[in-house]
DRENDO-1510 file (C-alpha; in Angstrom, 1 decimal, always signed):
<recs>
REC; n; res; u; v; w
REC; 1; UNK; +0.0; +0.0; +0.0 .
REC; 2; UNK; +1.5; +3.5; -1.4 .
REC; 3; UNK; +2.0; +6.2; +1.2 .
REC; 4; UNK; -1.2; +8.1; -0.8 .
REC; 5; UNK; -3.7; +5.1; -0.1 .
REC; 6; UNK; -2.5; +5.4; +3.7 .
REC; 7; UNK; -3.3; +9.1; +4.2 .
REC; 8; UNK; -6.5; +8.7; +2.4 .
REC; 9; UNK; -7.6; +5.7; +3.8 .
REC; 10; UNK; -6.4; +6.9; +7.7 .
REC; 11; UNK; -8.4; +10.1; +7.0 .
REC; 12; UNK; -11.6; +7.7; +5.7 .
REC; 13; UNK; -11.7; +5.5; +8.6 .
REC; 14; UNK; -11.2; +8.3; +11.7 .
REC; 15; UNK; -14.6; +10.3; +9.6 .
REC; 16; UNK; -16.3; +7.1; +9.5 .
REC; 17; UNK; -16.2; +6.1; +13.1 .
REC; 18; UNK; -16.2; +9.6; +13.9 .
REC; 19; UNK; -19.8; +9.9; +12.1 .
REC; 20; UNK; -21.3; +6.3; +12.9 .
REC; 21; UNK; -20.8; +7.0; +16.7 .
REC; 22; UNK; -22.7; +10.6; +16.4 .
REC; 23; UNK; -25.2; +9.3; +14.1 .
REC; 24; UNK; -25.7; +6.6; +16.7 .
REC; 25; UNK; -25.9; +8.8; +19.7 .
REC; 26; UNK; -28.1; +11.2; +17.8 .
REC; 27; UNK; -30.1; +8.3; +17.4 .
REC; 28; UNK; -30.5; +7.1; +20.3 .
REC; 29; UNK; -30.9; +10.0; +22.0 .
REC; 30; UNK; -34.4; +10.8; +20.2 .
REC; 31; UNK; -35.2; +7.9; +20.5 .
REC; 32; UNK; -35.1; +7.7; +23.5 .
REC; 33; UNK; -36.6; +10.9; +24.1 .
REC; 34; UNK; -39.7; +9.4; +22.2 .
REC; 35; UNK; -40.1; +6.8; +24.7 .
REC; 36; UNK; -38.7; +8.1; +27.8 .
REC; 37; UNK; -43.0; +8.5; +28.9 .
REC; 38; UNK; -43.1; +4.6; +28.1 .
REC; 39; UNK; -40.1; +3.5; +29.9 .
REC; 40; UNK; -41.5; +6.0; +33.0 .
REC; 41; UNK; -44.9; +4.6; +32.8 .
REC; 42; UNK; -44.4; +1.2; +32.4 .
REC; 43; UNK; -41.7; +1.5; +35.7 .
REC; 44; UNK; -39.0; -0.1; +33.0 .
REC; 45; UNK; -35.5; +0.0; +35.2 .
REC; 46; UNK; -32.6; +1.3; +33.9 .
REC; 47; UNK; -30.6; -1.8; +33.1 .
REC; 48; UNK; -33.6; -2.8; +31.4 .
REC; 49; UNK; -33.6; +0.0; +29.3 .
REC; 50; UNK; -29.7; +0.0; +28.8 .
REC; 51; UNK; -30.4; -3.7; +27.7 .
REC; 52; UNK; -33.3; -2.4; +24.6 .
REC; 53; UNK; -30.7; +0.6; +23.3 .
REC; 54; UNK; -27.9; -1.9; +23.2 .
REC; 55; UNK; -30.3; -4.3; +21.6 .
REC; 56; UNK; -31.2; -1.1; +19.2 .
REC; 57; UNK; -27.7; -0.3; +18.3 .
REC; 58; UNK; -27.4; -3.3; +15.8 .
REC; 59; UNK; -30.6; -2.1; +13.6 .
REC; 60; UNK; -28.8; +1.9; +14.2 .
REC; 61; UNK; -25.7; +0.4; +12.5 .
REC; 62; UNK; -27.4; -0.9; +9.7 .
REC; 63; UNK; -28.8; +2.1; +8.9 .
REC; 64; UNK; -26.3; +4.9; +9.7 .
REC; 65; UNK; -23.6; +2.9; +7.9 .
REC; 66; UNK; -24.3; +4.4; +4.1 .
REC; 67; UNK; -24.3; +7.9; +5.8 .
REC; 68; UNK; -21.5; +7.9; +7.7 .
REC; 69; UNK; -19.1; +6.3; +4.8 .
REC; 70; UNK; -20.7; +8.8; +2.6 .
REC; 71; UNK; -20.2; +11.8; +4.7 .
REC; 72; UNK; -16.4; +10.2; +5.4 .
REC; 73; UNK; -16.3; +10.0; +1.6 .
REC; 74; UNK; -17.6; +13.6; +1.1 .
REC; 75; UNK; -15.3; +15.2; +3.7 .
REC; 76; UNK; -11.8; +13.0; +3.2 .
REC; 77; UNK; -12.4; +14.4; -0.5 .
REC; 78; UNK; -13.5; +18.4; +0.4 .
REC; 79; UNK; -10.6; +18.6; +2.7 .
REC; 80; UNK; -8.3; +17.4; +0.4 .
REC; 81; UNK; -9.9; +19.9; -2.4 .
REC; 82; UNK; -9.8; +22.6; +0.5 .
REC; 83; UNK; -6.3; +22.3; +0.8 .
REC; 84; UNK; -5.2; +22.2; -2.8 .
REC; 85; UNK; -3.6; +18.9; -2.0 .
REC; 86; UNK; -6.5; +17.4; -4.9 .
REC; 87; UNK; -4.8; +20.5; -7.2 .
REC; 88; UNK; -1.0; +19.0; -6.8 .
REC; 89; UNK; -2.4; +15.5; -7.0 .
REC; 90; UNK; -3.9; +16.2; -10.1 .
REC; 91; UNK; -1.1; +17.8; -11.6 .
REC; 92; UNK; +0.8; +14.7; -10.9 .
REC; 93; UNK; -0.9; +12.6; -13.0 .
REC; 94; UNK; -4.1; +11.6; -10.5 .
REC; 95; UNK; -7.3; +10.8; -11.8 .
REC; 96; UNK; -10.3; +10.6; -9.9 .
REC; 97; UNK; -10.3; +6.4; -10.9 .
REC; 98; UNK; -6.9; +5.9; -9.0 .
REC; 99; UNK; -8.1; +8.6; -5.9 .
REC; 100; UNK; -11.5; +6.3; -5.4 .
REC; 101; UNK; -9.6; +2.9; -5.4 .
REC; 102; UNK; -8.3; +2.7; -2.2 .
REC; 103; UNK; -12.1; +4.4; -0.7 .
REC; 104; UNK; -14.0; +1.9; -2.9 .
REC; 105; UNK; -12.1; -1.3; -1.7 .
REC; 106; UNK; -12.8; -0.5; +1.8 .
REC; 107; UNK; -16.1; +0.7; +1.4 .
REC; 108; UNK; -16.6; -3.1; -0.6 .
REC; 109; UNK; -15.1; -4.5; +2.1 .
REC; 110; UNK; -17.4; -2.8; +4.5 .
REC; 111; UNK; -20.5; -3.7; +2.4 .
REC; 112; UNK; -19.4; -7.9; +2.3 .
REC; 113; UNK; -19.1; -7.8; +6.0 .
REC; 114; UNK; -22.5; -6.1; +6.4 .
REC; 115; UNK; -24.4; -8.4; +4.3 .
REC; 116; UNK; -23.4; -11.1; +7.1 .
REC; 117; UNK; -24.0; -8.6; +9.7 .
REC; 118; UNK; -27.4; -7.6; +8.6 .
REC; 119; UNK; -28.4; -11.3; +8.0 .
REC; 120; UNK; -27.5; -12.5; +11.5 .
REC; 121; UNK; -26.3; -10.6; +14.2 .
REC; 122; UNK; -29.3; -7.5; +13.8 .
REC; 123; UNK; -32.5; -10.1; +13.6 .
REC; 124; UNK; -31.1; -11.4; +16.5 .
REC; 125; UNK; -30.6; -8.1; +18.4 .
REC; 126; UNK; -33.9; -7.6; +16.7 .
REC; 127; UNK; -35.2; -10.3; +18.3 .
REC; 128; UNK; -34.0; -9.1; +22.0 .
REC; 129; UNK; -35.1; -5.4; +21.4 .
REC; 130; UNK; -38.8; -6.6; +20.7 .
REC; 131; UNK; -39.2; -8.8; +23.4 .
REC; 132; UNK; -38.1; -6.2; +25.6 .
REC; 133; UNK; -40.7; -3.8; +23.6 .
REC; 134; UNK; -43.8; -6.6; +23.9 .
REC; 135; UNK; -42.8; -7.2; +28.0 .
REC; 136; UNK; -42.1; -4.0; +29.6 .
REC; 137; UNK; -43.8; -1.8; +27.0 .
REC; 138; UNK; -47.0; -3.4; +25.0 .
REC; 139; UNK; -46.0; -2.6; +21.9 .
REC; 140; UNK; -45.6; -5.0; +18.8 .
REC; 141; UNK; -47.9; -7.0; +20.9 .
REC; 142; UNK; -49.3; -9.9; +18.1 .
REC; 143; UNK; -52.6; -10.4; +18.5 .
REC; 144; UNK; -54.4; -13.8; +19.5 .
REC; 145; UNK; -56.5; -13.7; +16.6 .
REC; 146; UNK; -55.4; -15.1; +13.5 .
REC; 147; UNK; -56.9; -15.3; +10.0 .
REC; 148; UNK; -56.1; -16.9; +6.3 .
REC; 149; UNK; -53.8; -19.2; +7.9 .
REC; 150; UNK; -52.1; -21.9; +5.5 .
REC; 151; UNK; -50.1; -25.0; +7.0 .
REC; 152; UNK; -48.1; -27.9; +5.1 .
REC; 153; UNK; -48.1; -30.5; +7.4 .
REC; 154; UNK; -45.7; -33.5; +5.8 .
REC; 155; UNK; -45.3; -33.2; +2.1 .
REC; 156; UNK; -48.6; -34.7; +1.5 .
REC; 157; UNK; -51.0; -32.0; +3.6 .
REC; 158; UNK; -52.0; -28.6; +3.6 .
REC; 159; UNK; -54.0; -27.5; +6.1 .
REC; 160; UNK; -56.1; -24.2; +5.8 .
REC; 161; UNK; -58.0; -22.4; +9.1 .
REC; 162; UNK; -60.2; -19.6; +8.2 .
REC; 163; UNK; -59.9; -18.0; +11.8 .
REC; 164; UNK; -57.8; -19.3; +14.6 .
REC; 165; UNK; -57.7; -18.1; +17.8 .
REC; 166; UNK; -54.5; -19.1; +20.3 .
REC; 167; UNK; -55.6; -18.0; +23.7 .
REC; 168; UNK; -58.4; -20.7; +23.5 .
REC; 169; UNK; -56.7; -23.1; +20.8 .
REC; 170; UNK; -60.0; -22.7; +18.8 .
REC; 171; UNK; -60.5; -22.4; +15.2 .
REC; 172; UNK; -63.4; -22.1; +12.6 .
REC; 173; UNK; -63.6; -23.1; +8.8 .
REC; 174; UNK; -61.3; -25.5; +8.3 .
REC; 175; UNK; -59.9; -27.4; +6.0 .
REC; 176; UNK; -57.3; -30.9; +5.6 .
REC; 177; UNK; -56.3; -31.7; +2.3 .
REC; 178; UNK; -54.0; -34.8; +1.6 .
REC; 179; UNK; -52.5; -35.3; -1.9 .
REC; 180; UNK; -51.4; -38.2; -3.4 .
REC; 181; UNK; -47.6; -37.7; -3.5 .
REC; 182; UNK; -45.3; -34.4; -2.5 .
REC; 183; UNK; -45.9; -32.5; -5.6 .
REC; 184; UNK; -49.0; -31.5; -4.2 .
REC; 185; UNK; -50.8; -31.5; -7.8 .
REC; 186; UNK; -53.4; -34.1; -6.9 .
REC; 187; UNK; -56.2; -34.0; -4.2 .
REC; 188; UNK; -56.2; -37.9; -2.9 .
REC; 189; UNK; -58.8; -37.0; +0.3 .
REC; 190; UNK; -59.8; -34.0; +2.2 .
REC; 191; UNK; -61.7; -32.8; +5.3 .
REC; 192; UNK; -64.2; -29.8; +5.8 .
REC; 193; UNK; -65.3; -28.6; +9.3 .
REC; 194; UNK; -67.1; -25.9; +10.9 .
REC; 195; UNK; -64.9; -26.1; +14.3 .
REC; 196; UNK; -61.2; -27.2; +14.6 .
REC; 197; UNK; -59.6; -27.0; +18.0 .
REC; 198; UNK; -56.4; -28.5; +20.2 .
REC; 199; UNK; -56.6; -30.8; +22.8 .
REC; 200; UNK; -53.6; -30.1; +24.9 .
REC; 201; UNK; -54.4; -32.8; +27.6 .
REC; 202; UNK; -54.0; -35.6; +24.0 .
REC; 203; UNK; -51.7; -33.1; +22.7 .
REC; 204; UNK; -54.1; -33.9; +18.9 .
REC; 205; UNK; -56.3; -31.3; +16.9 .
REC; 206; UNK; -59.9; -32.1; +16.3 .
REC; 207; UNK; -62.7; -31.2; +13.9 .
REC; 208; UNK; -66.4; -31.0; +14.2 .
REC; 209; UNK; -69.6; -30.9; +11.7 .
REC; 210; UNK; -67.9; -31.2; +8.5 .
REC; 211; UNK; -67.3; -33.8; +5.7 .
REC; 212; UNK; -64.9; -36.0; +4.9 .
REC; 213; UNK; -64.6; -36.7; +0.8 .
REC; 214; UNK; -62.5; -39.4; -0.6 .
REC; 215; UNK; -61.3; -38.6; -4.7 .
REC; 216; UNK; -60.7; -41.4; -6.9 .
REC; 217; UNK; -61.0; -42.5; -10.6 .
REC; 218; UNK; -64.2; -44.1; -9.7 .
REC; 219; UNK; -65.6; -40.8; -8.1 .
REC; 220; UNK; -66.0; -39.2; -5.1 .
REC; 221; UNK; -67.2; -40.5; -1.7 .
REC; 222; UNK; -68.7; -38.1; +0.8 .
REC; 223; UNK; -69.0; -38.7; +4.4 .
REC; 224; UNK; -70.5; -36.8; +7.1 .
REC; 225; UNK; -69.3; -36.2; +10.6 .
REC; 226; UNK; -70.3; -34.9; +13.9 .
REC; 227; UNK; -66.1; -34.8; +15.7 .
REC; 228; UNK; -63.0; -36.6; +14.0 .
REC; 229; UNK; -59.5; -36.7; +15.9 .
REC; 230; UNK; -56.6; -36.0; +14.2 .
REC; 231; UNK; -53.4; -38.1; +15.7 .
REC; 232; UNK; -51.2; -37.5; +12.8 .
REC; 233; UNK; -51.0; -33.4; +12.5 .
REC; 234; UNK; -47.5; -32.6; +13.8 .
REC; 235; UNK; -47.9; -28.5; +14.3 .
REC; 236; UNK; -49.5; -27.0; +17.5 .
REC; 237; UNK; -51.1; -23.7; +18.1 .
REC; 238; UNK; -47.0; -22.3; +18.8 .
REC; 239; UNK; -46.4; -23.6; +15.1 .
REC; 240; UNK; -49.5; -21.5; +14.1 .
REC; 241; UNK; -48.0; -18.3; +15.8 .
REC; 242; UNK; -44.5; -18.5; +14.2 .
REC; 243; UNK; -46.0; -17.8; +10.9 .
REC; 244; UNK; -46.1; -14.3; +11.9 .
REC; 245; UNK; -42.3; -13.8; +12.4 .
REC; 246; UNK; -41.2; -10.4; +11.4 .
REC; 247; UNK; -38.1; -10.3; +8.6 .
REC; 248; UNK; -36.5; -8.2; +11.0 .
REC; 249; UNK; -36.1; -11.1; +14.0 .
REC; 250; UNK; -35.6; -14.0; +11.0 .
REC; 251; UNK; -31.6; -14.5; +9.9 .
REC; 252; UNK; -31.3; -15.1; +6.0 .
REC; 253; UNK; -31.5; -19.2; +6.6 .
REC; 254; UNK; -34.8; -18.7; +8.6 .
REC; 255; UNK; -36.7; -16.6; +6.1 .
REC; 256; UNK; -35.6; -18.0; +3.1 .
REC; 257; UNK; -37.1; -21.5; +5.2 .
REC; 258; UNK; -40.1; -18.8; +6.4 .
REC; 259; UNK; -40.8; -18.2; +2.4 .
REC; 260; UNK; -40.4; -22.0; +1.1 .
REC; 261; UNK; -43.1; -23.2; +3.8 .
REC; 262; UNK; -45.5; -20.4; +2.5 .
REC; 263; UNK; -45.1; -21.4; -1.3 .
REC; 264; UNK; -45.6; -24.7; -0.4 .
REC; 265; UNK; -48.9; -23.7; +1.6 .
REC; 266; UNK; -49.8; -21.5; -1.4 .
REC; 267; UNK; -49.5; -18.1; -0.1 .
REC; 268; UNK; -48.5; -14.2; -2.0 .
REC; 269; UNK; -44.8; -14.1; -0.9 .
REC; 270; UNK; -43.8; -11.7; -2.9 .
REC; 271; UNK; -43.5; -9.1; +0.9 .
REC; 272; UNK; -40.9; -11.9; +2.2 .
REC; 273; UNK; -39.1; -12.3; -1.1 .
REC; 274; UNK; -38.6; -8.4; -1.1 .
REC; 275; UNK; -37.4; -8.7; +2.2 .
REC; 276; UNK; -35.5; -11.3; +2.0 .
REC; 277; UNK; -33.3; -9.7; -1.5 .
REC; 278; UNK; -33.6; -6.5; +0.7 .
REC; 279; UNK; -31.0; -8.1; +3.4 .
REC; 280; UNK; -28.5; -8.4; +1.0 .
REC; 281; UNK; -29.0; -5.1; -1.5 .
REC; 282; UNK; -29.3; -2.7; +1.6 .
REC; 283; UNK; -25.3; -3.5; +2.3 .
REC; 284; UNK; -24.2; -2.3; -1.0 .
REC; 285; UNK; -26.1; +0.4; -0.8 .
REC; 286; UNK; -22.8; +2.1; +1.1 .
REC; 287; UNK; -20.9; +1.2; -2.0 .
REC; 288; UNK; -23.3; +3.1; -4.2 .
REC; 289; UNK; -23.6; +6.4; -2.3 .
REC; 290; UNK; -20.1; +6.9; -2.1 .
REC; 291; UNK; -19.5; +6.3; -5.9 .
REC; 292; UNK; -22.8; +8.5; -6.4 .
REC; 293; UNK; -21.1; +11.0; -3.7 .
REC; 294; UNK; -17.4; +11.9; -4.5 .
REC; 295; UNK; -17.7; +13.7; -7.3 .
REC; 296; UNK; -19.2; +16.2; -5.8 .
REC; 297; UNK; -16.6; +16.7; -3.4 .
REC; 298; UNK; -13.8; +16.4; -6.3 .
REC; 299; UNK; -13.6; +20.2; -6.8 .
REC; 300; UNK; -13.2; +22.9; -4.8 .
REC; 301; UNK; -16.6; +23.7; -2.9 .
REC; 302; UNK; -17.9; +26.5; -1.1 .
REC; 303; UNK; -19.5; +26.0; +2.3 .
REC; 304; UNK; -17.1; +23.1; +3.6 .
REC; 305; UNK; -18.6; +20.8; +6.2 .
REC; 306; UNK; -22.2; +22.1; +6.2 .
REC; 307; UNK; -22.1; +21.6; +2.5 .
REC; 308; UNK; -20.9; +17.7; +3.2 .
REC; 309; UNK; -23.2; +16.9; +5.5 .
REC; 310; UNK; -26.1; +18.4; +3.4 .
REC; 311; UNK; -25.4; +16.7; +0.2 .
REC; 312; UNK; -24.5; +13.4; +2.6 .
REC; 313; UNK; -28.1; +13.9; +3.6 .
REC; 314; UNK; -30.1; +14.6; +0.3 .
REC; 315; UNK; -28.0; +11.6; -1.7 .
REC; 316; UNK; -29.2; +9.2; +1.6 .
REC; 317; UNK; -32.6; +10.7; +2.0 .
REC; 318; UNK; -33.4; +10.5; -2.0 .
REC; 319; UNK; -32.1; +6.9; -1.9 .
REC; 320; UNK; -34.2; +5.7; +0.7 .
REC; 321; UNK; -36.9; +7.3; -0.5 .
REC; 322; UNK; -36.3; +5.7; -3.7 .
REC; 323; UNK; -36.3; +2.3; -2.5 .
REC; 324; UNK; -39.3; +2.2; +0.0 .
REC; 325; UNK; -41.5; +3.4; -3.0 .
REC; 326; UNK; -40.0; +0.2; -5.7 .
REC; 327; UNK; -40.8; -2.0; -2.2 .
REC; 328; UNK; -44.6; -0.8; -2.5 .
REC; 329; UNK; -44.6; -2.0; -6.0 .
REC; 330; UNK; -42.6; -5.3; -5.3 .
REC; 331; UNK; -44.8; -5.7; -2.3 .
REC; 332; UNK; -48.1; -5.5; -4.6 .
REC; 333; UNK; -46.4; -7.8; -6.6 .
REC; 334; UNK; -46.1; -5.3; -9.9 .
REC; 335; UNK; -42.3; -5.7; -9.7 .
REC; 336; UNK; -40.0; -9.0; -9.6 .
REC; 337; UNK; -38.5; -9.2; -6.0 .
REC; 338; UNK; -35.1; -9.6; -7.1 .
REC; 339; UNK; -35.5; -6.4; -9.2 .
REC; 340; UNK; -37.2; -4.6; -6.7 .
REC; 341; UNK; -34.6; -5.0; -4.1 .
REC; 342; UNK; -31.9; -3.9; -6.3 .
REC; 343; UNK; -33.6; -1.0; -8.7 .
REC; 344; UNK; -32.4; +1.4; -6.8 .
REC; 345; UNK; -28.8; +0.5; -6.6 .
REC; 346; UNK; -29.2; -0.1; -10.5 .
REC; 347; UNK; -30.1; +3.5; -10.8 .
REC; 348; UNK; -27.3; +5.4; -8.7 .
REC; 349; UNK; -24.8; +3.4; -9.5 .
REC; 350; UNK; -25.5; +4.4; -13.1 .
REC; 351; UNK; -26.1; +7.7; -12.2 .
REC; 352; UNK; -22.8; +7.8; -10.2 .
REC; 353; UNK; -20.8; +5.7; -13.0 .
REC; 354; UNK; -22.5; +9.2; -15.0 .
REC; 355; UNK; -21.7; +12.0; -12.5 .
REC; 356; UNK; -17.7; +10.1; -12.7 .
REC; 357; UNK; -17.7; +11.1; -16.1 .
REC; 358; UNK; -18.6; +14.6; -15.7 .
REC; 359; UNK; -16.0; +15.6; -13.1 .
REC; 360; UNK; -13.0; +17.1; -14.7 .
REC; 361; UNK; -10.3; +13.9; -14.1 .
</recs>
């Protein structure tokens, strides 16, 4: 490493801490101004509350991270244009390609060791931070009702419950259907009741007044029932509850399992999929800024670190903005997943590949 990537690099790295710890204070410190009537009224004590904001700081440093390497990028660069060291750089032979290497590799770096970062260690701070909100504060309580609920049980059966409730283990308009191998093309039997509850003493589920039809070449044979016991239904009413998992607690392995289980059960996934390309496009997203960001900060600028921190701002602000309304779309289903996790990467990294060609090298 030349004595140039040094000094650059050295002057990257202090800005970057420098700005992820006040991004996180700032942070925190509204945050926690937001709830400090929660926390009081709820009687939360203070190593509980040191607990959530170190279970917070995880999510904080996912999201701070494109700002803070973009404001490093922004101000390493307009100090270096400040001092007419860019100038005498330039009239050695530098060109803005061989000034952003040694910046771009570490901010690569940086995005590599996020995507493993944002994939494990925040959904399990996550995971921590709201059962700390759901104990001690009632929020992101999940209520006992649930609704729509699809189930593959084996390969061979789905099982659909109009409306389930978990307090009382009760549900209502349900439905077993058994195919005839693990392709789940072919309906072999299925079952049809009004009431469908759990037994915790047997530990079995059970449905009343419904019909049980068997499907064959032949035809199909209908019979009637008053209660029927299930003894080979492996889920339980805490199976039934995990299908609403938020992304945010589930690690890439889980989700990815979260999503198969839900095809298989036949439900819209295209929310998780999003989610689930989102956890690995979010990371790069410091790698785009900064290419997007620098050649601003190439030239000499008026206004110096106010001027930094603004564009720093604007470039995160419009990016974000950017990519929450393609997640509506891909949400909706309009847009592929895949695409709608990465479009707006797609479009500043061509608009900063663009803005490089502009700059005066």
């Amino acid at each position: 490493m030349k004595i140039f990537d040094r000094y650059i690099l050295k002057q990257f790295i202090i800005t970057t801490i420098f700005g992820l710890i006040t991004f996180m204070a700032i942070f925190v410190i509204i945050d926690l101004m937001e709830n400090l009537d929660d926390f009081l009224d709820n009687n939360v004590a203070n190593p509980i509350i040191l607990q959530y904001y170190l279970a917070f700081l995880p999510e904080i440093i996912k999201l701070m991270t494109p700002v803070a390497v973009l404001l490093a990028s922004l101000f390493t660069t307009g100090k270096l244009a400040a001092n007419n060291e860019l100038t005498a750089m330039k009239a050695g032979g530098l060109s803005i390609y061989r000034y952003m290497l040694p910046i771009m590799s570490l901010v690569l770096i940086i995005s590599v060791a996020s995507v493993y970062f944002n994939g494990w260690i925040v959904p399990y701070a996550n995971q921590h931070k709201f059962s700390i909100e759901r104990r001690y504060l009632n929020k992101n309580l999940e209520s006992s009702a649930r609704t729509n609920i699809y189930l593959q049980d084996g390969k061979k059966k789905i099982v659909y419950i109009a409306f389930f409730d978990r307090n009382s283990g009760n549900g209502t308009r349900a439905s077993i259907q058994e195919f005839t191998d693990s392709t789940l093309h072919s309906i072999y039997q299925r079952w049809d009741g009004l009431q469908f509850s759990w037994d915790s003493t047997k530990q079995k589920w059970t449905m009343r007044i419904g019909e049980h039809r068997i499907l064959n070449p032949n035809g199909e044979q209908l019979e009637r029932f008053d209660e029927i016991t299930f003894s080979d239904l492996t889920f339980a009413p805490t199976d039934i509850v995990k299908k609403v998992e938020k992304p945010e607690e589930m690690n890439y392995t889980e989700l990815h399992n979260f999503i198969i289980r839900q095809q298989s059960s036949g439900n819209d996934v295209a929310r998780w999929m999003v989610d689930y390309h989102n956890k690995v496009a979010f990371p790069f997203a410091s790698v785009i800024v900064v290419l997007f960001g620098i050649p601003f900060s190439f030239g000499k600028r008026k206004g110096g670190v106010a001027i930094q921190v603004g564009i720093s701002a604007a470039v995160v602000f419009i990016y974000m903005v950017f990519m929450k309304i393609s997640n509506v779309f891909g949400y909706n289903g309009d847009l592929n997943p895949l695409l709608t996790a990465w479009l707006a990467n797609i479009i500043f990294f061509t608009a900063g590949v663009v803005n490089i060609f502009r700059v005066n090298k």
